[in-house]
NUFIBA-875603 format. One record per residue: x, z, y of N, C-alpha, C in turn. Coordinates in steps of 0.2 Angstrom, whole numbers, padded with zeros to 4 digits, always signed. Layout:
N
XZYXZYXZY...
REM end
This chain:
88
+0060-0077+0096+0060-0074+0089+0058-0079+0084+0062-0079+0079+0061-0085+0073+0054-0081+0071+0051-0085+0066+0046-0087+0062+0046-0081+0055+0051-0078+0054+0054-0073+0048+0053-0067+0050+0059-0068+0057+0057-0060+0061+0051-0059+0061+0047-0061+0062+0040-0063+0065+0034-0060+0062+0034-0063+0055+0033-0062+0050+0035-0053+0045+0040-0054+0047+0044-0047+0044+0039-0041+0049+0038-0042+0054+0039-0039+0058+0031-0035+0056+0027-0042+0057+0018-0042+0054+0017-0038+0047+0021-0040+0043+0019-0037+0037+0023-0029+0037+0029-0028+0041+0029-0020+0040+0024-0017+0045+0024-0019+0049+0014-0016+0053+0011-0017+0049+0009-0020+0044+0002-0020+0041+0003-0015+0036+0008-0015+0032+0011-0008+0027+0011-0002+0030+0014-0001+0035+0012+0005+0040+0005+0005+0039+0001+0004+0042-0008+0005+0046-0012+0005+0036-0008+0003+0033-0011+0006+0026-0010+0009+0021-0002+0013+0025+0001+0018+0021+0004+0016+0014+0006+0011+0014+0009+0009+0006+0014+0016+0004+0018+0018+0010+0021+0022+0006+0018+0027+0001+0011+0029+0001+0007+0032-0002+0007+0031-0008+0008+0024-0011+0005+0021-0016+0012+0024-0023+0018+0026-0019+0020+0026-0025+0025+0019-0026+0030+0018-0034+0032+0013-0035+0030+0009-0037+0029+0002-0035+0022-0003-0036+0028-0008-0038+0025-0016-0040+0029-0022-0045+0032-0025-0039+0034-0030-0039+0034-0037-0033+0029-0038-0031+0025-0039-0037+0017-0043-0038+0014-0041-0032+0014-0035-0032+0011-0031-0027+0013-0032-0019+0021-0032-0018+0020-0034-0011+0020-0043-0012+0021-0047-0013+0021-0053-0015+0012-0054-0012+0007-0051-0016+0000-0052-0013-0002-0049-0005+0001-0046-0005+0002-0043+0001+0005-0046+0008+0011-0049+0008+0013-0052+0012+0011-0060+0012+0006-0064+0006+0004-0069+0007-0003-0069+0010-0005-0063+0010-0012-0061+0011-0011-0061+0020-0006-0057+0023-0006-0056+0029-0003-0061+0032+0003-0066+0029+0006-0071+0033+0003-0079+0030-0003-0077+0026-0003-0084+0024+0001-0091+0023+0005-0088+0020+0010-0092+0017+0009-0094+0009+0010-0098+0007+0008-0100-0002+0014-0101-0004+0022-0103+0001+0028-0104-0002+0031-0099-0004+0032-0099-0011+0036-0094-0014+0045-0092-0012+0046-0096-0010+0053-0095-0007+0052-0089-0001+0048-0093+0004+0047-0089+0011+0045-0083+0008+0041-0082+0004+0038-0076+0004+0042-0069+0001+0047-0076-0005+0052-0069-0007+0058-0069-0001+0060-0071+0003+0063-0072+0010+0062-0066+0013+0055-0066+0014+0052-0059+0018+0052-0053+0014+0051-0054+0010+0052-0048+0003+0058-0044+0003+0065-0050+0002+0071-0048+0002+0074-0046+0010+0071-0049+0015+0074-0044+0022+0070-0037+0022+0066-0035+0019+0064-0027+0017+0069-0024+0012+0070-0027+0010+0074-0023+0003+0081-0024+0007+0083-0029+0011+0089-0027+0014+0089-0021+0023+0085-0023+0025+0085-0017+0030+0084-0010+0027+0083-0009+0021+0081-0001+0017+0074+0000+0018+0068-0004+0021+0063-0003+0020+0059-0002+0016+0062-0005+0009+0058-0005+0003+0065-0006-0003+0063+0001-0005+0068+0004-0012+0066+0002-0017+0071-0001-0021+0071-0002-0027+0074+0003-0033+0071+0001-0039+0071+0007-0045+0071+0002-0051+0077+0003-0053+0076+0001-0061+0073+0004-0067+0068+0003-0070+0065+0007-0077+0069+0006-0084+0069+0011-0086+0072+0009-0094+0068+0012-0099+0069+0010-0105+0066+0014-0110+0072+0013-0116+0073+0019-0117+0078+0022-0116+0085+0018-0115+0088+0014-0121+0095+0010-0113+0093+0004-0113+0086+0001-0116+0085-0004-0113+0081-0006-0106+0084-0010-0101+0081-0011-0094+0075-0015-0096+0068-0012-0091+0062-0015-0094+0058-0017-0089+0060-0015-0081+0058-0016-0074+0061-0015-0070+0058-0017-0066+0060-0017-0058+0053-0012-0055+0054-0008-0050+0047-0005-0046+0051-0006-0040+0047-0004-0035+0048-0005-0028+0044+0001-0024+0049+0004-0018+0046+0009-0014+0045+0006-0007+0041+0007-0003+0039+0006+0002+0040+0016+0008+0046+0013+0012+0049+0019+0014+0050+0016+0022+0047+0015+0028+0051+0012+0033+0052+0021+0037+0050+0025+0036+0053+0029+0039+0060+0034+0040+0063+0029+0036+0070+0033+0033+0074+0026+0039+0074+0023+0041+0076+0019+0045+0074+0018+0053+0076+0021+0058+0076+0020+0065+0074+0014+0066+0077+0009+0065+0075+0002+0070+0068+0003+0068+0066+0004+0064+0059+0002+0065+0054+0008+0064+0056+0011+0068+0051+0018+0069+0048+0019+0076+0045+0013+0078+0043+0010+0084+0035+0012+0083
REM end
């Protein structure tokens, strides 16, 4: 198993056992702290790396904010149980 899977793997377990999904839609900032916190990584690349293999398996939705038609955010959902592979 590479280093990424590994990692991916570690921080969707640690998401789960703290219930992120409870939190509602939260910034990058948030998982970004999050996954350096549990993978101790300080590179910004890897970490958005890990970020975006969430966002592409569907385990963390995205939301665009407007105020009124101007775009003004990004928020983020943390959802892994709309997805089989990982309902382990």
């Amino acid at each position: 198993m590479s280093k990424l899977n590994e990692n991916t793997k570690l921080v969707l377990e640690y998401l789960k056992y703290r219930n992120a999904h409870k939190h509602g839609y939260q910034k990058y900032y948030y998982f970004k702290q999050v996954i350096r916190y549990i993978t101790g990584l300080n590179n910004g690349l890897k970490v958005r790396a890990i970020f975006q293999r969430l966002l592409d398996e569907n385990i963390v939705h995205k939301k665009q904010l407007f105020r009124g038609t101007k775009k003004v955010g990004l928020r983020y959902f943390f959802n892994p149980y709309e997805n089989p592979l990982f309902n382990k």
